[in-house]
Residue, then its C-alpha position, 0 to 999 in steps of 0.5 A: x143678856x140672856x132675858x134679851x135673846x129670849x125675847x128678841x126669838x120670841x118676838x120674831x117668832x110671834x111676828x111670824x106666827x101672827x102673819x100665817x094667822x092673818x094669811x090662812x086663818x080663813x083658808x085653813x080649819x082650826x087645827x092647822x093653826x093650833x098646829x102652827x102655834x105648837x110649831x112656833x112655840x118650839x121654834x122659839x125655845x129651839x132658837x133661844x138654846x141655840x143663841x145660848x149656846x153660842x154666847x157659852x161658845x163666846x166664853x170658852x174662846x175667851x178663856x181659852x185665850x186667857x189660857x193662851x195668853x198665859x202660856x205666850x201662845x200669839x193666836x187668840x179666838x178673840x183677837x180684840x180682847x187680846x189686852x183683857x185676856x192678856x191681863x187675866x193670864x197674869x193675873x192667873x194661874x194654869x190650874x186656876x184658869x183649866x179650873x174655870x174652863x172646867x166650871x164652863x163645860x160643867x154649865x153647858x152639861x147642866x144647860x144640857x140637863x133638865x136644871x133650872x137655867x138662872x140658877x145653873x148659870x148664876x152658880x157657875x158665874x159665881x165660879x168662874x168670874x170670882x176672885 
């Protein structure tokens, strides 16, 4: 999923770039364009991270709900995995479930660092999504 969301920033991000290239490429020196390509370099990793973020976001809301569901609390983030997340709090326990929270917020901390990202996150997936 995330190889997608990279690629989806990548391509919008070259398609952007590709237009100014074709609008300044006579009106402007080199440089400009060199700048511009730099630009679009650090828009794109810039934007990937902050999908990233947001899809880890996505799974802190749905193990909060499981930790809800586990407690009766009704609210979920998640309203329409109400069922998935109700099945995993029975089939949890408290500790086991704050355990997983904790290996989630321990990934975002290493995404934060300068660890390789596939193995971050298949370490961490491995934690979290096993029996």
């Amino acid at each position: 999923m995330l190889r997608a969301v990279r690629e989806d920033v990548k391509r919008e991000t070259d398609e952007a770039l590709k237009q100014e290239q074709a609008r300044y490429k006579d009106a402007t020196d080199g440089a400009w364009l060199e700048e511009r390509e730099e630009y679009y370099k650090a828009l794109t990793e810039s934007l990937y991270l902050q999908r990233r973020a947001g899809l880890i976001e996505i799974l802190f809301a749905w193990w909060t709900d499981v930790l809800r569901a586990s407690n009766g609390v009704a609210q979920r983030n998640l309203p329409r995995a109400k069922e998935e997340t109700t099945a995993l709090a029975k089939r949890f326990g408290i500790a086991e479930i704050l355990k997983r929270i904790r290996c989630l917020e321990e990934l975002r901390d290493h995404l934060g660092r300068n660890i390789h990202e596939a193995l971050a996150i298949e370490v961490a997936f491995l934690t979290i999504f096993t029996a």
